[in-house]
FIGUSE-704384 format. One record per atom (N, C-alpha, C): residue in three letters; x, y, z. Coordinates in pm, whole numbers, padded with zeros to 5 digits, always signed. Layout:
# FIGUSE-704384
ALAXYZ;...
# end
This chain:
# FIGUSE-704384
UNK+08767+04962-02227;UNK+08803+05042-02345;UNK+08887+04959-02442;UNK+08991+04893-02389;UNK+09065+04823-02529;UNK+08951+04715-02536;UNK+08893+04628-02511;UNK+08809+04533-02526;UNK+08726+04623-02649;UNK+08674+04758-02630;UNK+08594+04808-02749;UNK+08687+04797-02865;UNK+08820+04876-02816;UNK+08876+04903-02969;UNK+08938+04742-03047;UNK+08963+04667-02947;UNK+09007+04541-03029;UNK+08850+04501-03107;UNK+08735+04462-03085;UNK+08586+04447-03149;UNK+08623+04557-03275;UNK+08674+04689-03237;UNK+08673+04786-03344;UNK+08740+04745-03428;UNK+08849+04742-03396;UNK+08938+04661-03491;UNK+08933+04552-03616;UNK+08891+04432-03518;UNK+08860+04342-03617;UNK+08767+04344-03674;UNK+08657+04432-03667;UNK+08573+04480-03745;UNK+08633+04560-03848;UNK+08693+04633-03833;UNK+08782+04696-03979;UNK+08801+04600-04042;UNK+08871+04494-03985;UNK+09013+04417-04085;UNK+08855+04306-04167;UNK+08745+04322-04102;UNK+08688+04220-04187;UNK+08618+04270-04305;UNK+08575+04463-04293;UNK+08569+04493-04378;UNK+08689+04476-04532;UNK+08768+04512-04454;UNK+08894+04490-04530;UNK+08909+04361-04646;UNK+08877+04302-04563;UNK+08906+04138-04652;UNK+08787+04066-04689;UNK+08809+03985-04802;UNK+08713+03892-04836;UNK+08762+03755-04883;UNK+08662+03665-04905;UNK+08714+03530-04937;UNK+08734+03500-05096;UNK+08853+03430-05097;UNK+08937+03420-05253;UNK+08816+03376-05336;UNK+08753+03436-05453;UNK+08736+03373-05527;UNK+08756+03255-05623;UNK+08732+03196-05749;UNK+08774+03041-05808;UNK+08898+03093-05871;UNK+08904+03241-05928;UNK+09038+03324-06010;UNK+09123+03337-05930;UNK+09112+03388-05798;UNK+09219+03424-05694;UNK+09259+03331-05574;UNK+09191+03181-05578;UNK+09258+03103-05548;UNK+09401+03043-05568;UNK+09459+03037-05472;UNK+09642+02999-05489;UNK+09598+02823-05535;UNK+09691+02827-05682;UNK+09703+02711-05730;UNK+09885+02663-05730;UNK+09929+02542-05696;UNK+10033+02473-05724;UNK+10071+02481-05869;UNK+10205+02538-05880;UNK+10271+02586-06023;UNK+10239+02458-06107;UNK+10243+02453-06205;UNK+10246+02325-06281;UNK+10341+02227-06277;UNK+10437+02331-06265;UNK+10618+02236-06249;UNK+10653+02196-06134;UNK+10592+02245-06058;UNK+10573+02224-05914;UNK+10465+02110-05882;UNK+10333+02067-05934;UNK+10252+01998-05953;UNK+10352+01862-05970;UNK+10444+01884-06097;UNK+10460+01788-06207;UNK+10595+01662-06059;UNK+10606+01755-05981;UNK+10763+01739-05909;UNK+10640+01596-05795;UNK+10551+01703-05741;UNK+10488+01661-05676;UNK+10441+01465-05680;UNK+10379+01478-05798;UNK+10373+01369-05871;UNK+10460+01256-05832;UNK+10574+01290-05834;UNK+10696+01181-05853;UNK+10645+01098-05724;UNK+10605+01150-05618;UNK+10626+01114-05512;UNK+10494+01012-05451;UNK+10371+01055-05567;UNK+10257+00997-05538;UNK+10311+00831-05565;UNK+10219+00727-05433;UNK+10275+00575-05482;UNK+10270+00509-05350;UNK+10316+00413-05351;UNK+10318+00335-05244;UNK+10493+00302-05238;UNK+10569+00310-05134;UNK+10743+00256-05127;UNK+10781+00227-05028;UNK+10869+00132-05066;UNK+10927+00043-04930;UNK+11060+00096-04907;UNK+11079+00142-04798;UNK+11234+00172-04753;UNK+11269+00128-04669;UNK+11391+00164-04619;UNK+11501+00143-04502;UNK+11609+00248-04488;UNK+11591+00289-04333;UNK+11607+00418-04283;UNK+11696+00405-04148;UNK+11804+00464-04123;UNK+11879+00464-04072;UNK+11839+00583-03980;UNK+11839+00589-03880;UNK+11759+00718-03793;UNK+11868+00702-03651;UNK+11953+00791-03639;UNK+12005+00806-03533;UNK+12109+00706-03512;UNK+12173+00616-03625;UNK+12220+00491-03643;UNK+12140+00392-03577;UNK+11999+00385-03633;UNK+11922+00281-03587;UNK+11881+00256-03754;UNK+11856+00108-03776;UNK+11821+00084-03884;UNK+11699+00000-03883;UNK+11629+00040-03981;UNK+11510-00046-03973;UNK+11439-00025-04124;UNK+11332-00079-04155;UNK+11223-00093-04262;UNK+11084-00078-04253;UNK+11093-00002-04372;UNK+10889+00057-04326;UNK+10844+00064-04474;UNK+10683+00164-04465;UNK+10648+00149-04576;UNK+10603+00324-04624;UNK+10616+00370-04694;UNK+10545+00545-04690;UNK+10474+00544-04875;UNK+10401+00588-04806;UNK+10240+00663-04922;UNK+10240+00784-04939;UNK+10216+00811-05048;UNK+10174+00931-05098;UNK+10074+00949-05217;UNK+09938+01018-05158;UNK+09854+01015-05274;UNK+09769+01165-05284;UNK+09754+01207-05362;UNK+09683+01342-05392;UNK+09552+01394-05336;UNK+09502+01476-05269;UNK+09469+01557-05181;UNK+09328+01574-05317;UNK+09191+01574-05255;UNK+09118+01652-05347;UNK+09154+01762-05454;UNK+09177+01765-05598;UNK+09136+01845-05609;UNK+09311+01930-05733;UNK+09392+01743-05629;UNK+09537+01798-05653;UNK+09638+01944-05635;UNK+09597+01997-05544;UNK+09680+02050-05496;UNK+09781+02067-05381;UNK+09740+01942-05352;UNK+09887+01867-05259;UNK+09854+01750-05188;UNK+09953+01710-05150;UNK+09924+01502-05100;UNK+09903+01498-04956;UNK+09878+01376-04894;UNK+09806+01337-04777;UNK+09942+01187-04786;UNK+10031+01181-04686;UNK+10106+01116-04692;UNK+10135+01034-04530;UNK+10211+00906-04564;UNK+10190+00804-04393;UNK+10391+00783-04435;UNK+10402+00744-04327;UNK+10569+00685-04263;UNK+10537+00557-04169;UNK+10499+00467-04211;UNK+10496+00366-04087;UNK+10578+00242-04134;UNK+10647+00221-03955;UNK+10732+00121-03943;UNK+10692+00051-03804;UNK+10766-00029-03766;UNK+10773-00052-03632;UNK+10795+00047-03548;UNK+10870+00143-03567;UNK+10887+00242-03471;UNK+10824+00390-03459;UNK+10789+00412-03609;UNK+10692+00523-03707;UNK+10589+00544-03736;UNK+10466+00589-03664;UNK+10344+00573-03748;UNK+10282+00677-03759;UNK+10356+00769-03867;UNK+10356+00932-03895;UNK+10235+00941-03977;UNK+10162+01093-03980;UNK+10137+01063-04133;UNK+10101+01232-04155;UNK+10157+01300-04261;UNK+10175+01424-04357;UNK+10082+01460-04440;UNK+10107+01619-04417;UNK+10011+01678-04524;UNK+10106+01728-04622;UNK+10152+01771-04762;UNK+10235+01849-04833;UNK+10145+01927-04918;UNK+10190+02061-04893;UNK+10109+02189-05010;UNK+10223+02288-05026;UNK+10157+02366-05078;UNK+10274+02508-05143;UNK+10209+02567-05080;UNK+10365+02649-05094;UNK+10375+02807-05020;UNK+10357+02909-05126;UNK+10265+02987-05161;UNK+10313+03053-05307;UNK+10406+03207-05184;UNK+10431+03246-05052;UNK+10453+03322-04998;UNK+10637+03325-05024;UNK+10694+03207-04984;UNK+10823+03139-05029;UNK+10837+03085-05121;UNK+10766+03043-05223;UNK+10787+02945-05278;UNK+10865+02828-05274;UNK+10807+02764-05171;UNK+10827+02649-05108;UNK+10715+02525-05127;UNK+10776+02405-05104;UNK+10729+02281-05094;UNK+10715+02268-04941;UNK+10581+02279-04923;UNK+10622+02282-04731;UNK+10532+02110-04696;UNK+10599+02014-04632;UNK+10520+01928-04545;UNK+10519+01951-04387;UNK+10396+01905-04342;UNK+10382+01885-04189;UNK+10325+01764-04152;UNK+10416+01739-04051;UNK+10446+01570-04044;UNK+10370+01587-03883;UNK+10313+01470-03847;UNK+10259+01409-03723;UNK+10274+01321-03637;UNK+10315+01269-03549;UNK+10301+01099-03523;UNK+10377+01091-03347;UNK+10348+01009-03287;UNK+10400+00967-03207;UNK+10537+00934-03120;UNK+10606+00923-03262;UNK+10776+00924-03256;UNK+10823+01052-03265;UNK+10762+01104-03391;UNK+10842+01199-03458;UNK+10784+01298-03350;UNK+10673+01332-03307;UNK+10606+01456-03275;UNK+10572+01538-03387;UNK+10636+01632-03412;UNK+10579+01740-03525;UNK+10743+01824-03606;UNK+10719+01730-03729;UNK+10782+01762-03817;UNK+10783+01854-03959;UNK+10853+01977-03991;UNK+10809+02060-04104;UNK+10942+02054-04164;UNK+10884+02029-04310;UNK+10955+02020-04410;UNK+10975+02137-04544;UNK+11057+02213-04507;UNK+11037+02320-04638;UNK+11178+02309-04716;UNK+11074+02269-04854;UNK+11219+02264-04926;UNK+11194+02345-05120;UNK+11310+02359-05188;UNK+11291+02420-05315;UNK+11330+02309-05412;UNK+11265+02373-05509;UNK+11349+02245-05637;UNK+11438+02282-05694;UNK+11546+02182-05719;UNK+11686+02253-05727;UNK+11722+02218-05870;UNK+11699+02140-05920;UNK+11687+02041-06040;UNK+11557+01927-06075;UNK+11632+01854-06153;UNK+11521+01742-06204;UNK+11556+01617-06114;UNK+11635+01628-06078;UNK+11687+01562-05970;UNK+11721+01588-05836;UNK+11688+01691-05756;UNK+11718+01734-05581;UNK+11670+01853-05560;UNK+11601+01830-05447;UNK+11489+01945-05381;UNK+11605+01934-05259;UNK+11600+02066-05188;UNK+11686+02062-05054;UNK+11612+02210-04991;UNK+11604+02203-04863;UNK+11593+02344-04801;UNK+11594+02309-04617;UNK+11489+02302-04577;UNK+11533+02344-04405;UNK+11417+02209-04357;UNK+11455+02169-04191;UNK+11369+02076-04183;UNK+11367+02099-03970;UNK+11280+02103-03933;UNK+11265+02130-03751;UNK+11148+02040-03740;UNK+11217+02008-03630;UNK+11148+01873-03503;UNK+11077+01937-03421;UNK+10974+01924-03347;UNK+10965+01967-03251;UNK+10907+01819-03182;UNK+10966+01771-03096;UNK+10997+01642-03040;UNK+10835+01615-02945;UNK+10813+01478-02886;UNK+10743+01459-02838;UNK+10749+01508-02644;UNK+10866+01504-02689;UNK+10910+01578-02456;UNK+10954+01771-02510;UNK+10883+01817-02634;UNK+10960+01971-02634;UNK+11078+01984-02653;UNK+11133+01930-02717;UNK+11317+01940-02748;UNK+11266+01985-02919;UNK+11331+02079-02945;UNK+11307+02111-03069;UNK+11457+02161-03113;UNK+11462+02083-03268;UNK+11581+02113-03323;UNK+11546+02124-03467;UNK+11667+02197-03521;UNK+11639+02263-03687;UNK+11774+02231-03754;UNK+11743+02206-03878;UNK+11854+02143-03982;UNK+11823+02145-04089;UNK+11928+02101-04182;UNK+11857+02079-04309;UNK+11836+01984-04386;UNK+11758+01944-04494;UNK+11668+01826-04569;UNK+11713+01819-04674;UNK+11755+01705-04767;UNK+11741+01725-04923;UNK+11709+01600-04963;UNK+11650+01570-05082;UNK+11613+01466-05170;UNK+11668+01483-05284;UNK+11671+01310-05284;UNK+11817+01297-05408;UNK+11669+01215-05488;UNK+11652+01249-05632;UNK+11612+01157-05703;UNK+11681+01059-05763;UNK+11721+00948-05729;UNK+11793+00830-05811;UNK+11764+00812-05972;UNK+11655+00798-05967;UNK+11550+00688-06091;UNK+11393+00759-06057;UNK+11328+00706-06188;UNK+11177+00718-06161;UNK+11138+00638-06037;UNK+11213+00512-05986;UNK+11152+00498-05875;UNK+11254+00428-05715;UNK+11339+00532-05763;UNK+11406+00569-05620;UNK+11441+00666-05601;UNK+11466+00703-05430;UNK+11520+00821-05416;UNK+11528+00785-05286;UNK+11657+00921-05237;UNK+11707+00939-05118;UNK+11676+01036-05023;UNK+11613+01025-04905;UNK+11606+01106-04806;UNK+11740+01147-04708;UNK+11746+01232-04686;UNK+11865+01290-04564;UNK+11831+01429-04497;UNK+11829+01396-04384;UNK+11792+01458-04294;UNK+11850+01489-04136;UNK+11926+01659-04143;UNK+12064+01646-04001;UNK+11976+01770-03981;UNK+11944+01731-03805;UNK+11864+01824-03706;UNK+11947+01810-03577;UNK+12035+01892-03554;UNK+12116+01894-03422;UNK+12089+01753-03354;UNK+12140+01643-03416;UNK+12171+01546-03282;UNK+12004+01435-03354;UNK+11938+01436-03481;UNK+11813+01400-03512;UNK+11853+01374-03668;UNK+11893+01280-03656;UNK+11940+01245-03811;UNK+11861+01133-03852;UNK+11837+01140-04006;UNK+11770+01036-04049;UNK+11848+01042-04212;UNK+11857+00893-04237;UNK+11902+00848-04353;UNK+11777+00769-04486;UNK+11729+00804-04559;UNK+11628+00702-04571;UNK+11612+00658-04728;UNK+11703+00548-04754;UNK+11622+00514-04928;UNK+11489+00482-04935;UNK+11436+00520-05056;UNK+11304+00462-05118;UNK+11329+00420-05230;UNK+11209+00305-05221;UNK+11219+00225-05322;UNK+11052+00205-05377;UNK+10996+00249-05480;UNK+10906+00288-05520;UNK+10840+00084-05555;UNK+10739+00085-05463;UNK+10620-00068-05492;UNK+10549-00081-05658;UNK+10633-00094-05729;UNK+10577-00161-05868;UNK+10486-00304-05895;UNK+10410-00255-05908;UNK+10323-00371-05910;UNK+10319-00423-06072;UNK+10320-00560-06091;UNK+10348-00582-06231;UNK+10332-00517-06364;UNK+10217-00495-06369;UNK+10132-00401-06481;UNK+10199-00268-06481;UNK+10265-00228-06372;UNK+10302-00069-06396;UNK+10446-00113-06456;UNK+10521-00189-06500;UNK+10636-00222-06536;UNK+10630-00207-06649;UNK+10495-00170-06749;UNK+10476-00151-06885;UNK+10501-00065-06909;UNK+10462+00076-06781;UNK+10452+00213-06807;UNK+10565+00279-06803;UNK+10718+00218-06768;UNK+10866+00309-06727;UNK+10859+00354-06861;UNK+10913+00509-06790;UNK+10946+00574-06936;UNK+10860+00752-06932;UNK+10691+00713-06894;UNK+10611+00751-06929;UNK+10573+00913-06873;UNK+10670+00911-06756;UNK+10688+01008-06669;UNK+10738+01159-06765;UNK+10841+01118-06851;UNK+10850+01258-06884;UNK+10736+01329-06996;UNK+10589+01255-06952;UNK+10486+01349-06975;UNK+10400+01414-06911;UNK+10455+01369-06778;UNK+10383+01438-06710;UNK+10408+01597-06678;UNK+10257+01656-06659;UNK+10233+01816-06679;UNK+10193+01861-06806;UNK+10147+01977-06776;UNK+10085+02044-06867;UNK+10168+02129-06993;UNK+10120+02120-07168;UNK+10146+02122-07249;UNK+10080+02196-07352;UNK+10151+02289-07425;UNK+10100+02368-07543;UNK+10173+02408-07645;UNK+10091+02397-07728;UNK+10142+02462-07910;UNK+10048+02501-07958;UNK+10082+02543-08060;UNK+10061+02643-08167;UNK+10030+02595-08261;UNK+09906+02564-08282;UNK+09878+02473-08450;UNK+09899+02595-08600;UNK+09857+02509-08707;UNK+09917+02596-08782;UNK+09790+02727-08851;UNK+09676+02715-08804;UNK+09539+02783-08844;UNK+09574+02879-08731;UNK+09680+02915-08636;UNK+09690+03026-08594;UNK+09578+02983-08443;UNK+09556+02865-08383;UNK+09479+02807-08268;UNK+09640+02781-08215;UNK+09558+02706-08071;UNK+09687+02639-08017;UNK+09597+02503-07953;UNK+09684+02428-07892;UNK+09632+02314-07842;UNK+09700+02254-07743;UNK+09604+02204-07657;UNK+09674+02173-07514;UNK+09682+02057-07462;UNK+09789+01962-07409;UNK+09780+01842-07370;UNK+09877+01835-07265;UNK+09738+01769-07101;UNK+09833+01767-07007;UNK+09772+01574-06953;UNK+09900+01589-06915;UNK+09905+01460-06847;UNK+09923+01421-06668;UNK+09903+01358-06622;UNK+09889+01315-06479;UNK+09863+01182-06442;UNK+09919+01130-06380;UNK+09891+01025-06317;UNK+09810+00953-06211;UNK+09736+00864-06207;UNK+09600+00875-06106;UNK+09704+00808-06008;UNK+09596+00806-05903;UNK+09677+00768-05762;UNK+09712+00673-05741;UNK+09706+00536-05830;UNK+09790+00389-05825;UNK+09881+00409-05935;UNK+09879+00511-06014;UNK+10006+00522-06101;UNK+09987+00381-06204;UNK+09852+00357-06185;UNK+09843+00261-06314;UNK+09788+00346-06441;UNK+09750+00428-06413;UNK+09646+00538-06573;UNK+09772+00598-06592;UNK+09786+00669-06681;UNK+09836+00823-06764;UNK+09687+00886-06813;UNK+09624+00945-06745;UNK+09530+01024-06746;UNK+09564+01155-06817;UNK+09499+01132-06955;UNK+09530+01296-07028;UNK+09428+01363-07107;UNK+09445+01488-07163;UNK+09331+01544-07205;UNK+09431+01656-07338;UNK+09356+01649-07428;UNK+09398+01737-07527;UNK+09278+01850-07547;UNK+09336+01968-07579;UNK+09157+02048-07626;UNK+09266+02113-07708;UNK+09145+02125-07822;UNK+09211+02195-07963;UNK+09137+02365-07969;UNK+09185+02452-07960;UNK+09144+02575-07933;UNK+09137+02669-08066;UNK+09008+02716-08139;UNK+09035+02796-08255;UNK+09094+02949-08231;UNK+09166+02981-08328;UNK+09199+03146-08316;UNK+09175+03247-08247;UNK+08989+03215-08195;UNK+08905+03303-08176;UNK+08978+03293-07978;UNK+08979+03180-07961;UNK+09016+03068-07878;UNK+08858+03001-07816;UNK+08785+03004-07926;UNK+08678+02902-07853;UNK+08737+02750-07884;UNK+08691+02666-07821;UNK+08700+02532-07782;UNK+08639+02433-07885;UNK+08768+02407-08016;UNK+08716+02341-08115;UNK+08631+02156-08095;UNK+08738+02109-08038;UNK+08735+01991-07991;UNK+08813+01933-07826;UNK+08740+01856-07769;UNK+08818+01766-07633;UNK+08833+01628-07647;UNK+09010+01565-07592;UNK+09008+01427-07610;UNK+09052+01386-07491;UNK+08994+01322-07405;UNK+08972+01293-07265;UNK+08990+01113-07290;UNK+09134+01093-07252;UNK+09197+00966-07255;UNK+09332+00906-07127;UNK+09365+00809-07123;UNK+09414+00754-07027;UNK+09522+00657-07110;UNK+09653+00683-07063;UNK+09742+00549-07086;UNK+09747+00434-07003;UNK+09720+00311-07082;UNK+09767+00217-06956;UNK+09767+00035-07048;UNK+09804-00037-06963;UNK+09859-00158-07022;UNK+09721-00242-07033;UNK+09687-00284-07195;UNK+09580-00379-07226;UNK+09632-00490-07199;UNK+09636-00607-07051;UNK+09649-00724-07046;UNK+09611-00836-07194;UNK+09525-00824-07208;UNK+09415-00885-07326;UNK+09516-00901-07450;UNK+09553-00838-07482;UNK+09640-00814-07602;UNK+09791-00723-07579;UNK+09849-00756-07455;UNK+09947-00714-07428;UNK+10027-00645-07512;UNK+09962-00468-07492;UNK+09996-00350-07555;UNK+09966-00274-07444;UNK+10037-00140-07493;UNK+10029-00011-07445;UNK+09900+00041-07492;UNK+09786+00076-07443;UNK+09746+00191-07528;UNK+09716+00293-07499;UNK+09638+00382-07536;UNK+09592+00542-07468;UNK+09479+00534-07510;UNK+09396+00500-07446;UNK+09194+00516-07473;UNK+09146+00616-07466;UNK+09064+00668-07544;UNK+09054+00797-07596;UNK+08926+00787-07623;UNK+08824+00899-07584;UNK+08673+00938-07600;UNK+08684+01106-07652;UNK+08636+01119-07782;UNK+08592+01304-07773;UNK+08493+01355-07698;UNK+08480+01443-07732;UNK+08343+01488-07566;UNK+08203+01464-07639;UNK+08199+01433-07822;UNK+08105+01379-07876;UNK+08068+01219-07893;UNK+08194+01186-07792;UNK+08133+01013-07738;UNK+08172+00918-07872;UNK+08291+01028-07959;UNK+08331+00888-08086;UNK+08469+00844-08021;UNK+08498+00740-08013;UNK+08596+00667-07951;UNK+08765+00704-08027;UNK+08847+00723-07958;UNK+08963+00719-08057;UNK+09100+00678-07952;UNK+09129+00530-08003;UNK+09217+00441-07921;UNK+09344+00420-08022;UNK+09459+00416-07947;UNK+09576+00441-07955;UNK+09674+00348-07893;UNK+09734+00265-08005;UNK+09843+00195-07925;UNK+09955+00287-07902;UNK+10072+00228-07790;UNK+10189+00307-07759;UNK+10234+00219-07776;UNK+10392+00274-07824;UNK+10516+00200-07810;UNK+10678+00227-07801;UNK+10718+00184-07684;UNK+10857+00268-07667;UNK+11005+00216-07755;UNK+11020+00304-07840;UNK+11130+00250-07919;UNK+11253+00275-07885;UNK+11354+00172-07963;UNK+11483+00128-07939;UNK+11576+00275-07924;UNK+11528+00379-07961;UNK+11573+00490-07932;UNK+11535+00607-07852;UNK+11432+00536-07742;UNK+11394+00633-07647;UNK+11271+00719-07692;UNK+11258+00696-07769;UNK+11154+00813-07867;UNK+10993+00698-07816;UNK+10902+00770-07874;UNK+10752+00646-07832;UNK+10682+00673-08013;UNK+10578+00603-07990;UNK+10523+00555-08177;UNK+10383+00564-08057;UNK+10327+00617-08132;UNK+10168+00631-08109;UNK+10116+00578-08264;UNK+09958+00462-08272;UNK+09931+00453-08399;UNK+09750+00406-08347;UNK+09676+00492-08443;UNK+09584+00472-08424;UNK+09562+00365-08501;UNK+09398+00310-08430;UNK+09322+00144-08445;UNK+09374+00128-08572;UNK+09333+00244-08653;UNK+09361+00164-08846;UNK+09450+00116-08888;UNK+09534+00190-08807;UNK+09749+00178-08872;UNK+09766+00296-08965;UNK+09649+00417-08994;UNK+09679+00458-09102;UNK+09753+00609-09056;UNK+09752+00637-08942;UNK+09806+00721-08896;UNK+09899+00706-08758;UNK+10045+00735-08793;UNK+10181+00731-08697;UNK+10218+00839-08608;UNK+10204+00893-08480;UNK+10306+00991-08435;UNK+10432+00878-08372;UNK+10522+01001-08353;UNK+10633+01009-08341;UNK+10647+01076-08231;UNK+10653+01057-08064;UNK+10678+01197-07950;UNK+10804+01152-07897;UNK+10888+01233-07938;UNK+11057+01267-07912;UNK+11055+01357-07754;UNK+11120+01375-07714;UNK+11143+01472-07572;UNK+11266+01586-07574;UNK+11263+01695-07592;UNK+11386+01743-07555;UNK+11386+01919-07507;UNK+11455+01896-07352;UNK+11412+01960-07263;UNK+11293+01988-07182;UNK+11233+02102-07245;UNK+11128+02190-07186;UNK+11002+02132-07283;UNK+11024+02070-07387;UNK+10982+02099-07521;UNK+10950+01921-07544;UNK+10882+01899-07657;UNK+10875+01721-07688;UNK+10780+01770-07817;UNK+10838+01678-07926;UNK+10747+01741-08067;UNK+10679+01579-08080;UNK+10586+01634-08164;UNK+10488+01554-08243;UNK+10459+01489-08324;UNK+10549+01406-08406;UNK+10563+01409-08560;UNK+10445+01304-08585;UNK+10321+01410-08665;UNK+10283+01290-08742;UNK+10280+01255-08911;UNK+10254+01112-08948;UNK+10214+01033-09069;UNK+10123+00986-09125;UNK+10050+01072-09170;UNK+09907+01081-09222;UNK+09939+01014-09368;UNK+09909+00907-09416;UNK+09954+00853-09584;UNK+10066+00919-09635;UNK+10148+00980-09751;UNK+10212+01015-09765;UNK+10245+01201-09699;UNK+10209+01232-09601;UNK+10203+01406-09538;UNK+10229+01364-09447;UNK+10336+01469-09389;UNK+10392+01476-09269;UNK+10395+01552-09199;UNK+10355+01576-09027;UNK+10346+01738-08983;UNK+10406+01709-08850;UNK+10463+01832-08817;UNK+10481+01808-08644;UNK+10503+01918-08577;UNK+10434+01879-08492;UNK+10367+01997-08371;UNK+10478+02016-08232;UNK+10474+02083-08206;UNK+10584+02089-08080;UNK+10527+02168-07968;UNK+10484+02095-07876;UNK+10462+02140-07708;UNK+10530+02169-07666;UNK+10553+02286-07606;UNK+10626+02336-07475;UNK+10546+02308-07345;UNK+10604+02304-07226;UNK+10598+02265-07101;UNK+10530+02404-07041;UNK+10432+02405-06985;UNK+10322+02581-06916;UNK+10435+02593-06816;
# end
């Protein structure tokens, strides 16, 4: 008899439920996306674990599809390797860690700032000793940061130091564009420009779409930042979705601000940053306009 009613049962619950559609799929917040990011790369650290010190190497690169990373810890003594996704239930940053040393490690933490995520972190050891504590990350710089980690008697200390490979030494700076972006043009459309970084963190991979009133889809500019060896510049290469080319040098000025100028010279922006927000200014011959994105 319970053998029937449990069959009964889960036969209800399957009426009950169905599988998420492409709308009701759980997506990673944008700002949450944007955090994520920081972390994609290749870095060399040194980690103090239990007052043992040593040096390793940890990866992080984006998961199909970008909604969370596929990440390694290996050292001489470490040869972990992590999944990280969201919780939209907590809203949490949750990783689950693997490996030989560690056994099985979960990481749930919040973002606290622009600089430190902190929340809870449990071991569950390779002999069953399981202990719980808590985690936080210190962002230093765009490419350091600090791990710390106290689990009853399971401590770990760990700087990173983010693997720059020459060519990406063009790009510092470039980070506070990353994520997604919108305004309000002045025909009463809006227009959208998000940015991301591919998984060697050599592109700035971005896309603008200009949206009419109606909000159909006036125009798309599907472009990438990155360093022209050849003529040692910045630029942003740029294709519309009608295949006419539109390329863009960058340049970071003495005041923090960047100069965008297309091939001709005949047109200047100006992208300033401040806060949530980063405006647009452009210089079309003597007319001047500027647009201001907010952060989704």
């Amino acid at each position: 008899m319970r053998h029937v009613l449990t069959l009964a049962a889960l036969f209800a619950l399957s009426l009950q439920s169905k599988p998420l559609t492409a709308q009701e799929s759980v997506k990673v917040p944008a700002k949450v996306q944007a955090e994520m990011a920081y972390l994609v790369g290749e870095w060399d650290y040194t980690a103090i674990e239990n007052g043992k010190k040593f040096q390793g190497r940890y990866t992080a690169r984006w998961a199909p599809g970008k909604q969370g990373l596929w990440m390694t810890f290996v050292s001489k003594i470490h040869n972990d390797f992590g999944v990280s996704a969201w919780d939209p239930e907590t809203g949490e940053m949750v990783e689950n860690w693997y490996g030989p040393t560690e056994g099985r490690l979960v990481l749930r933490y919040q973002i606290d700032s622009k600089t430190k995520w902190s929340g809870t972190a449990r071991n569950v050891r390779p002999d069953g000793t399981v202990s719980s504590g808590k985690m936080e990350v210190q962002k230093l710089d765009n490419n350091n940061f600090r791990f710390v980690k106290a689990t009853e008697g399971q401590d770990m200390d760990i700087t990173m130091r983010r693997k720059v490979h020459q060519a990406d030494s063009n790009l510092m700076g470039l980070d506070a564009f990353v994520g997604d972006w919108v305004a309000t043009t002045s025909n009463g459309g809006r227009r959208t420009w998000s940015f991301h970084w591919d998984e060697t963190r050599t592109f700035l991979n971005n896309q603008m779409i200009q949206y009419k009133p109606d909000g159909e889809i006036a125009w798309t500019l599907n472009a990438c930042v990155g360093w022209d060896e050849e003529n040692e510049q910045l630029m942003n290469w740029g294709r519309f979705t009608t295949g006419t080319a539109a390329n863009f040098v960058w340049t970071k000025l003495a005041d923090g601000t960047w100069q965008s100028k297309d091939e001709s010279g005949k047109r200047t922006w100006i992208f300033s940053h401040q806060a949530d927000q980063f405006h647009s200014a452009l210089t079309n011959a003597d007319q001047t306009s500027t647009t201001v994105f907010r952060r989704k």
